[in-house]
Rosetta silent file (secondary structure, phi, psi, omega in degrees, C-alpha in Angstrom):
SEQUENCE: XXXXXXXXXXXXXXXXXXXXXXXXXXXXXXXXXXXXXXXXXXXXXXXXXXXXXXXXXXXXXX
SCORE:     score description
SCORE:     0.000 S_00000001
   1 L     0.000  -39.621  161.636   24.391   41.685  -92.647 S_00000001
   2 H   -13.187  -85.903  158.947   24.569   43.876  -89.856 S_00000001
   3 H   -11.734  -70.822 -172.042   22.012   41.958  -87.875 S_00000001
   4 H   -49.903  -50.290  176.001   23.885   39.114  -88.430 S_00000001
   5 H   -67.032  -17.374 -166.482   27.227   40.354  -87.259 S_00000001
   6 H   -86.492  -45.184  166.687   25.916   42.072  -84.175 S_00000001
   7 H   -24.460  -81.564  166.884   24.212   38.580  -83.490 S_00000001
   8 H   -31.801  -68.748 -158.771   27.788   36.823  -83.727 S_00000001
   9 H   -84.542   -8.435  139.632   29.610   39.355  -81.211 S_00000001
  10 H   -50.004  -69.001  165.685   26.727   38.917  -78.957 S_00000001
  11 H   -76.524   -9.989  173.422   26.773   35.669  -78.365 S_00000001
  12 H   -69.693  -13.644 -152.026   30.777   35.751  -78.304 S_00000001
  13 H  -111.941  -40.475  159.565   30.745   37.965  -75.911 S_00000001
  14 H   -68.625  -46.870 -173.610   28.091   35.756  -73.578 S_00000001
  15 H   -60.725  -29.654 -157.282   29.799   32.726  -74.114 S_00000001
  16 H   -94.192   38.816  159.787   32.964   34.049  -73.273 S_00000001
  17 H   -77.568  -51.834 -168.600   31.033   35.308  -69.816 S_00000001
  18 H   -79.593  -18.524  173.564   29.781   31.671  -69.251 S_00000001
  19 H   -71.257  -14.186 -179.017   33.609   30.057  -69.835 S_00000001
  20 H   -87.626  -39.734  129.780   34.297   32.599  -67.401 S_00000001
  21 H    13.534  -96.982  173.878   31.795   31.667  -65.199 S_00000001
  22 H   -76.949    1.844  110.267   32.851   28.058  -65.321 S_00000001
  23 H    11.967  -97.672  172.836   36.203   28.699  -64.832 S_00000001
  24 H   -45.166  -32.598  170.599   35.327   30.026  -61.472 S_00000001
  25 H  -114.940    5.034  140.937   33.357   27.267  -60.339 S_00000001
  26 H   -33.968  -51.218  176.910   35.322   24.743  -61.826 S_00000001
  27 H   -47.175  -90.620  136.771   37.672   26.128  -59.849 S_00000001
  28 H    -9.523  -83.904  157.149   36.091   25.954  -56.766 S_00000001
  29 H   -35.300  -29.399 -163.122   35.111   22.447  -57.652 S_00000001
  30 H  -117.800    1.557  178.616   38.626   21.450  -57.973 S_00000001
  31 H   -76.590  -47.254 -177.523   39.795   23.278  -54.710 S_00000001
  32 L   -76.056   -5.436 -178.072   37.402   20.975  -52.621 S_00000001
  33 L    54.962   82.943 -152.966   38.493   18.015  -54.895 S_00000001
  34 L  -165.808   94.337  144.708   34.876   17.404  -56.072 S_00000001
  35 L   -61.201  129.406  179.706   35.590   15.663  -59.657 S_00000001
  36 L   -98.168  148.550  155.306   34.154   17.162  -62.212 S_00000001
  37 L  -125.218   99.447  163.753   32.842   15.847  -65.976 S_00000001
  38 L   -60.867  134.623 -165.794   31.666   18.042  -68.534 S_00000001
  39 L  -122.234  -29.894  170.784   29.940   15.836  -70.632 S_00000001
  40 L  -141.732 -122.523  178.169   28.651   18.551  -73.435 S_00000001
  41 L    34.203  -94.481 -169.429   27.921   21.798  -74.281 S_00000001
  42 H   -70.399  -34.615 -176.487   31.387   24.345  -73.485 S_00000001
  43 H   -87.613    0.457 -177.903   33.376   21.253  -73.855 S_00000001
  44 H   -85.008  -34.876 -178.772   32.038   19.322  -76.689 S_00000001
  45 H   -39.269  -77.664  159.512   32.357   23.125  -78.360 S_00000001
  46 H   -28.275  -36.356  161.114   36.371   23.244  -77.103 S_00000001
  47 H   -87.121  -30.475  166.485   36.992   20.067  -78.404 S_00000001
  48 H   -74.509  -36.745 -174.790   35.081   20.149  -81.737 S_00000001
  49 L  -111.255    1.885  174.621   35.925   23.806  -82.682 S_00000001
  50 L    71.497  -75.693  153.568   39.168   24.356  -80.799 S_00000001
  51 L   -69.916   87.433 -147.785   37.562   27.874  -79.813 S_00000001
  52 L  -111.011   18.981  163.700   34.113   26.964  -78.544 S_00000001
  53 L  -104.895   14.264  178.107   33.401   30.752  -77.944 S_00000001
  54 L  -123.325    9.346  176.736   32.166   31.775  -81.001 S_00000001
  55 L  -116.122  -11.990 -158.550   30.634   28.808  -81.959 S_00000001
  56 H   -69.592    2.873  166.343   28.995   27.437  -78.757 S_00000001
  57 H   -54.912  -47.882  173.510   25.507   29.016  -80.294 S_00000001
  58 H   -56.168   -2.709 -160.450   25.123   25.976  -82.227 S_00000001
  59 L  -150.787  158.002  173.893   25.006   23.705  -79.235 S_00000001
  60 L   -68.910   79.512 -161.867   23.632   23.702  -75.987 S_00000001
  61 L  -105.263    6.777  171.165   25.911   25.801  -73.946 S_00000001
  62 L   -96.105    0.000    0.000   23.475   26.894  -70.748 S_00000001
């Protein structure tokens, strides 16, 4: 069970590095007015799970 839990706050704790991540160049992106469309991964998470950072393991979130 351990395993398992250590697992979990691992990947919570990289996902919520890559939301920060894409934040920042989101960000960017919207300073230069360069539309953007996430089409899966952090945002299918964020829309299916409300909280896509502890879940975005299941899905393709690189």
């Amino acid at each position: 069970m351990q395993t398992l839990q250590t697992t979990y706050l691992n990947v919570a704790g990289m996902n919520t590095r890559l939301y920060s991540s894409l934040a920042k160049v989101l960000k960017v992106l919207q300073n230069e007015d360069i539309p953007v469309i996430l089409l899966k991964g952090a945002q299918m998470a964020k829309v299916v799970y409300g909280n896509g950072i502890f879940r975005c393991a299941l899905f393709d979130c690189r």
